[in-house]
C-alpha positions in Angstrom: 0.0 0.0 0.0 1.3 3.2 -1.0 1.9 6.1 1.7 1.4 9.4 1.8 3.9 11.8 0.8 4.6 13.8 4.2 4.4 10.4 5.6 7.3 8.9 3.0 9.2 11.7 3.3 9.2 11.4 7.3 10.3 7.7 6.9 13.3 9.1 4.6 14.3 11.8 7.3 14.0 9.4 10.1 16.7 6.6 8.1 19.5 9.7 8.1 22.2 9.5 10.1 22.0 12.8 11.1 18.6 12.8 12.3 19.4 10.2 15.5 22.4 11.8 16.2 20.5 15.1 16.6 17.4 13.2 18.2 20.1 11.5 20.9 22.5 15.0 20.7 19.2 16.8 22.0 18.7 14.4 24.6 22.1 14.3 26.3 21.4 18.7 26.7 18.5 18.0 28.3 19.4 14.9 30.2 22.7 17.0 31.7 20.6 19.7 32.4 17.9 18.3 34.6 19.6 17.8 37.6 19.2 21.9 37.8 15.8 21.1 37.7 15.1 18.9 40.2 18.5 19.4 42.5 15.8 20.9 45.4 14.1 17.3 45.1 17.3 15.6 47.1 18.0 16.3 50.8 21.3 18.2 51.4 22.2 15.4 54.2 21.7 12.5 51.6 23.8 14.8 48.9 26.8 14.9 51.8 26.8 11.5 52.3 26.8 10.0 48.8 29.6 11.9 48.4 29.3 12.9 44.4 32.2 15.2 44.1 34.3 12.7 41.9 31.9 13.3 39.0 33.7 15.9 37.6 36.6 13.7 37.0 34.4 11.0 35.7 32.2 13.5 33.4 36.0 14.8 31.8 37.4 10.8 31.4 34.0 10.1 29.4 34.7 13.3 27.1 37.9 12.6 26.2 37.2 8.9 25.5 33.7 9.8 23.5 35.1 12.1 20.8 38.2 10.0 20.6 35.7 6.6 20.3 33.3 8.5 18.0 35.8 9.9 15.3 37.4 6.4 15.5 33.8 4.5 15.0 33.3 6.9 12.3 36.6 5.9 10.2 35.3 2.2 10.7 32.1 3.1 9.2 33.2 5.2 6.2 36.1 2.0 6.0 32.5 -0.1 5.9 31.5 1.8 3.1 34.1 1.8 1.2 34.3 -2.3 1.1 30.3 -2.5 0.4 30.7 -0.3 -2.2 33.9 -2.3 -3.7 33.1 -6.3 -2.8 29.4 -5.9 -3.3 28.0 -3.2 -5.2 27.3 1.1 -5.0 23.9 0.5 -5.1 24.1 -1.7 -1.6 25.8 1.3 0.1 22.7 3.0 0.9 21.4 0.5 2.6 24.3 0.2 4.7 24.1 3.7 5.3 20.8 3.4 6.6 21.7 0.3 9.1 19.9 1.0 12.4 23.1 -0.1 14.6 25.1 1.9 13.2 23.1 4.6 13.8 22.4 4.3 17.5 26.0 3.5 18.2 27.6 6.8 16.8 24.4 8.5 18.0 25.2 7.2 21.5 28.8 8.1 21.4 28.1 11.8 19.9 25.5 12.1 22.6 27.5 10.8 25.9 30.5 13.3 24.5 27.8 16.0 24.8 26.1 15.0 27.8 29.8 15.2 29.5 30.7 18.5 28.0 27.3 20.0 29.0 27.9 18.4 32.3 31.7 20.2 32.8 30.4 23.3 31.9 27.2 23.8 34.3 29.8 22.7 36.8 32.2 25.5 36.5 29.6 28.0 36.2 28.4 25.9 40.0 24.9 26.2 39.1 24.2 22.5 40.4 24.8 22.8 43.9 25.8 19.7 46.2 22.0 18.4 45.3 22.4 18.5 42.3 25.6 17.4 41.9 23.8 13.8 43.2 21.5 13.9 40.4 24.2 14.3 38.0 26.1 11.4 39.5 23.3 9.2 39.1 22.3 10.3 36.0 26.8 9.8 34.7 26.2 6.3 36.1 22.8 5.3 33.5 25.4 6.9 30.8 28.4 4.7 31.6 26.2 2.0 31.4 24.4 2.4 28.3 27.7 3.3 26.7 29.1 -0.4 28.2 26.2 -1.8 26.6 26.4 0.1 23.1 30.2 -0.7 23.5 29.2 -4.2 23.8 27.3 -4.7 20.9 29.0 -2.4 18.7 32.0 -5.2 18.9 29.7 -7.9 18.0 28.2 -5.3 15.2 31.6 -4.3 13.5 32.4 -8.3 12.7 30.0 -8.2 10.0 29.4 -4.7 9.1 30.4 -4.1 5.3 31.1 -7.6 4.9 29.5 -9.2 1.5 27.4 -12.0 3.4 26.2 -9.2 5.6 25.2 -6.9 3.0 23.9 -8.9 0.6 21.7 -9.9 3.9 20.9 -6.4 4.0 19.3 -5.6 0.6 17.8 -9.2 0.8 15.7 -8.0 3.9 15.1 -4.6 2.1 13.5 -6.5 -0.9 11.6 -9.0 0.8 9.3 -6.6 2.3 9.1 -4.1 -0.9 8.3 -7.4 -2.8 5.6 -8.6 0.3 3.8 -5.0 0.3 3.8 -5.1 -3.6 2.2 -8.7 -3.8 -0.4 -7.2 -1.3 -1.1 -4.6 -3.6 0.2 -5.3 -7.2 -1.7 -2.2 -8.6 -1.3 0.2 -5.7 -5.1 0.4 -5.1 -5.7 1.6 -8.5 -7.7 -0.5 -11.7 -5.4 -2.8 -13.4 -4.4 -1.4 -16.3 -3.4 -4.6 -18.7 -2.2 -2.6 -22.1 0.1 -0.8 -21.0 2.0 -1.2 -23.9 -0.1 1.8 -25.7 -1.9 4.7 -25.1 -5.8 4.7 -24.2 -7.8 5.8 -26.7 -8.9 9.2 -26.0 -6.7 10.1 -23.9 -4.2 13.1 -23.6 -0.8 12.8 -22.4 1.0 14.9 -19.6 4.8 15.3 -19.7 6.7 15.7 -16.5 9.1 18.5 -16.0 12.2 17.1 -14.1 14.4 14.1 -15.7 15.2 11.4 -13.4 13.6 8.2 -11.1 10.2 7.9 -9.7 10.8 7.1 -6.1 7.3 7.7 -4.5 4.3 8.3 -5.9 1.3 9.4 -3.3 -1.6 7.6 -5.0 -4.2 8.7 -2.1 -3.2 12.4 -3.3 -3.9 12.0 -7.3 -7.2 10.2 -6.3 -8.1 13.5 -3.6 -7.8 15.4 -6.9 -9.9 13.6 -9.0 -12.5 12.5 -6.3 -15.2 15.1 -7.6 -14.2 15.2 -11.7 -15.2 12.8 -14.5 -11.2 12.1 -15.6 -9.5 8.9 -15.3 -6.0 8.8 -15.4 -3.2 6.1 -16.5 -0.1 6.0 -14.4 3.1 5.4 -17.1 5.4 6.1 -14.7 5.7 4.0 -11.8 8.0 3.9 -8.8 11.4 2.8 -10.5 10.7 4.7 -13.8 13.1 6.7 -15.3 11.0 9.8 -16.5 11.8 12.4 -19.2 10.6 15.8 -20.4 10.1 14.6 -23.9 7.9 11.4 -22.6 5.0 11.0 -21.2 4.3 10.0 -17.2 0.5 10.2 -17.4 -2.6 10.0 -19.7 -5.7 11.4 -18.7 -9.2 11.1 -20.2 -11.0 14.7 -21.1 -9.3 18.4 -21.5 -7.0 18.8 -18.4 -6.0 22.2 -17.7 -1.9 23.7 -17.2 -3.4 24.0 -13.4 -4.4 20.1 -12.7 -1.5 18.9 -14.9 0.8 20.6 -12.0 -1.1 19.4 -9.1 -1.1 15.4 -10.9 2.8 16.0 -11.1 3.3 17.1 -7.6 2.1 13.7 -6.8 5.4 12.5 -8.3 8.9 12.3 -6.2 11.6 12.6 -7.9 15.2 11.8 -7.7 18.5 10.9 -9.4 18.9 7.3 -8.3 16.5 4.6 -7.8 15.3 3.5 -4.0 14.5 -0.1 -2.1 11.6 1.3 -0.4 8.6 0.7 -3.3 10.8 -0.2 -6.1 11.1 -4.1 -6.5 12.7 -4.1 -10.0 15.5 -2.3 -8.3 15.9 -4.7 -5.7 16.5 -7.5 -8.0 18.6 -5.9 -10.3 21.3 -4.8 -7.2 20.9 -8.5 -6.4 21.8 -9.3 -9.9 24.7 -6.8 -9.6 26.1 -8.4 -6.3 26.1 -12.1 -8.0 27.6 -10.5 -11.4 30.8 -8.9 -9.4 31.2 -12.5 -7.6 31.0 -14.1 -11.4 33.7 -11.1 -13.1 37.0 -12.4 -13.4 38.8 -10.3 -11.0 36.7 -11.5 -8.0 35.9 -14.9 -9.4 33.6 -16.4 -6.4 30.6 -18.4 -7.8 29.7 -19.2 -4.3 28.5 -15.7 -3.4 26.5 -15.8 -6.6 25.4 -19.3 -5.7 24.1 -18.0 -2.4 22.5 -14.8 -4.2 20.9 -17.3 -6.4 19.1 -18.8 -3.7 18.2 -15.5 -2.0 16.4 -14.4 -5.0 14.6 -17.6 -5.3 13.3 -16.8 -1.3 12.0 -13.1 -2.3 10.4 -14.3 -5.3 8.6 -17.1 -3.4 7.6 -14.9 -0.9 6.2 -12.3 -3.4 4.4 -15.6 -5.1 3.0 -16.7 -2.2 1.4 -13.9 -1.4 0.2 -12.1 -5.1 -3.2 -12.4 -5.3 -5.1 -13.0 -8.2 -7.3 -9.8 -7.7 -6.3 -7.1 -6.1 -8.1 -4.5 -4.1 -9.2 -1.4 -6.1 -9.5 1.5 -4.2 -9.2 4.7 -6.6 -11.4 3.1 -9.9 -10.3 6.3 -11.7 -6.5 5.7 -11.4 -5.2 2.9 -13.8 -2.0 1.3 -13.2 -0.4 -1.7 -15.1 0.7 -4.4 -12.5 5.0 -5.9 -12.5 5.8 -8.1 -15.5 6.7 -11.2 -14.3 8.8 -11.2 -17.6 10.4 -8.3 -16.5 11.4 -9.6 -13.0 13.3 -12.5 -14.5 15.0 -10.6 -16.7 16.3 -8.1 -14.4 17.9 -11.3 -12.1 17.9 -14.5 -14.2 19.4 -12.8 -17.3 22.5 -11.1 -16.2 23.6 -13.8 -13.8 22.8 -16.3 -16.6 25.1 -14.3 -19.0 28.3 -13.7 -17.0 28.1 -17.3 -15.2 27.6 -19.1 -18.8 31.1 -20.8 -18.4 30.3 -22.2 -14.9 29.1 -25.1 -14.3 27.8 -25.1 -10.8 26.1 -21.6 -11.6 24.1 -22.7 -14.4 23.3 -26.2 -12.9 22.0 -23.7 -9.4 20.0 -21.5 -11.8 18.0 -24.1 -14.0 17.0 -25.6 -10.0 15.9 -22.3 -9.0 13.7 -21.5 -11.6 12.2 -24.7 -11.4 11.5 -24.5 -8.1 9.8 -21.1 -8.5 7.5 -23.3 -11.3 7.1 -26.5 -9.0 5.4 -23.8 -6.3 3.8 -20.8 -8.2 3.4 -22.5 -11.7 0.6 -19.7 -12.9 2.6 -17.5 -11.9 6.2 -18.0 -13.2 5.9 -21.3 -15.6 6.0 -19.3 -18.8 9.0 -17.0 -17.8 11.2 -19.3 -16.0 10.8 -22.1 -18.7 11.7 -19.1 -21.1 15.2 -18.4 -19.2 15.9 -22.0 -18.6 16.3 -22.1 -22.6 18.4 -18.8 -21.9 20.9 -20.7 -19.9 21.1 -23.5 -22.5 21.7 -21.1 -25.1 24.5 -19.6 -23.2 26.5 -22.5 -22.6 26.0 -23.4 -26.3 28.4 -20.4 -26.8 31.0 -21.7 -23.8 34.0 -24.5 -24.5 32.0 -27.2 -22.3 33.5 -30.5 -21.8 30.5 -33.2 -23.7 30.1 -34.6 -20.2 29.1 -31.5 -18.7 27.2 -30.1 -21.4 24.9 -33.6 -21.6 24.8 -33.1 -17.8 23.4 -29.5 -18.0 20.8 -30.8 -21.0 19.9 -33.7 -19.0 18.7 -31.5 -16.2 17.1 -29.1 -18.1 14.7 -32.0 -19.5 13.8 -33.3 -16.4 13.3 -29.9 -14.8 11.0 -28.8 -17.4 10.1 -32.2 -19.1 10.5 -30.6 -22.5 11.8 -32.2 -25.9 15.2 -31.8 -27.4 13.6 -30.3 -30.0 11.4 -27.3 -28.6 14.9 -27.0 -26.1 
């Protein structure tokens, strides 16, 4: 189900780095601060007797150690990076930009350096008083703790950050659920619109007026404008697309006015890459991407693209499992054409079968997962995963195959799909 647009623009503030450091930077001001607050709250004969004068030194040993642990956290992290972008892909290093771990940790650290420094400086201006003074004490102690704790699992954290097993995780995770909530709702809420292919008759087209992706579209927004007019409209441009000036990104039935052409584009969120979020062509293709640089020459590692092989076959079993034959329609006068199946396959199955044509074990893993995408969602995949099976026989046709091997690969091919030698 499609969000809002204040809504999806909230979830992409709230995934910055920036954003939890500030949340937790905020906190740590106001955390040092509140023992001003409530210092008359504590008896000055409990204050003498706790004895809280050492926090001083404490509050200066935990600045010194928090900026020196949070610049070197953050050369791990950009190191992190650096390797996700190299060993797995570019396109994977958002995602590990976006890891929530991360995030808390160096949020954590940033915050318990301010908290100190907040705490050294309301102490040499003395505005806590001895009362307060046992607040603060208390207050270090919750800090020191939470930054053993963050400590703790920021050790267990860094063994697998940037690692391609890790990452490739990552966007797996990322995909699943942009390929469950699509399967919910194949068409968004709108009518299925099946010919796609051409323009509706009667119809009039509206160009966009920035060049670049479709990240978000807010569906419940172009069917607010429409709610009270006769026009339907046809959505070319779906989340993925790559939209131009000179093409068309909507058709709309009737005269449209300059005025609703503009509010129908404001719908649209634009940007100059592609995102995970409601984009599951994209999510395939990176996976495609991560098991191509395992199959190039200079990394040469079929088994990451063996195991990226099978991780595709789990998000595309999840999304058959739970497409629906019908789908909701929730805005009638919004048309939009459903995913390809075709198009899913060849965004994965393709590339992988091209650069792993001269591997055995690759092409032998790829013929078993497509058919056991056929063997569990045959009306939904039969016709396209039959269609790249041939793909991978035609490869391997082109490679310097021992006889033994290529009669092996044929021989599974015909009991996969239990066609004839002659339609192979």
């Amino acid at each position: 189900m499609m969000i809002s647009r204040w809504r999806w623009l909230l979830g992409q503030i709230f995934k910055k780095l920036w954003f939890r450091a500030t949340l937790f930077a905020i906190a740590a001001v106001i955390t040092a601060l509140v023992s001003v607050v409530f210092k008359s709250m504590i008896p000055l004969s409990f204050s003498v007797k706790v004895g809280a004068e050492a926090v001083d030194h404490i509050l200066n040993i935990l600045a010194s150690s928090m900026l020196a642990v949070t610049t070197f956290s953050l050369s791990i992290v950009v190191s992190a990076y650096g390797s996700a972008t190299t060993n797995v892909t570019p396109r994977a290093t958002r995602l590990v930009v976006e890891d929530v771990t991360t995030q808390n940790v160096l949020a954590t650290f940033i915050g318990s350096f301010l908290f100190s420094l907040v705490g050294i400086i309301a102490l040499n201006m003395e505005v806590y008083g001895s009362q307060g003074r046992v607040i603060l004490f208390a207050v270090t102690l919750v800090v020191i703790a939470l930054i053993l704790i963050t400590l703790l699992r920021w050790i267990q954290h860094l063994t697998a950050l940037g690692r391609v097993g890790e990452t490739t995780a990552t966007v797996e995770s990322a995909a699943m659920k942009t390929f469950i909530a699509r399967a919910k709702d194949p068409c968004l809420g709108g009518y299925p619109w099946l010919e796609a292919d051409r323009q509706p008759a009667g119809t009039r087209a509206i160009y966009p007026q920035q060049i670049g992706y479709v990240e978000h579209i807010d569906i419940g927004r172009l069917a607010a404008l429409l709610t009270e007019r006769p026009e339907h409209i046809y959505l070319v441009a779906q989340p993925g697309s790559f939209i131009h000036t000179a093409r068309p990104a909507i058709y709309i039935t009737g005269n449209v006015t300059p005025e609703l052409s503009q509010q129908l584009l404001a719908a649209y969120s634009i940007a100059d890459t592609r995102s995970f979020s409601q984009d599951p062509r994209f999510c395939l293709c990176v996976m495609a991407e991560i098991a191509c640089r395992a199959l190039s020459p200079a990394v040469n590692d079929p088994g990451t693209a063996i195991d990226v092989i099978g991780r595709a076959v789990r998000i595309l079993s999840a999304y058959g499992s739970h497409l629906s034959p019908t789908s909701e329609v929730r805005y009638p006068m919004i048309h939009i054409a459903p995913i390809c199946t075709d198009s899913l396959f060849d965004d994965f199955f393709s590339p992988v079968a091209r650069d792993g044509a001269a591997m055995r074990e690759v092409q032998i893993r790829l013929l078993k997962a497509l058919a056991m995408l056929v063997e569990g969602w045959p009306e939904h995949y039969r016709n396209s995963a039959t269609a790249h099976a041939t793909e991978v026989l035609h490869y391997i046709e082109r490679e310097n195959y021992i006889p033994s091997d290529r009669q092996r690969i044929h021989e599974l091919f015909h009991s996969l799909f239990s066609v004839s030698k002659q339609d192979a």
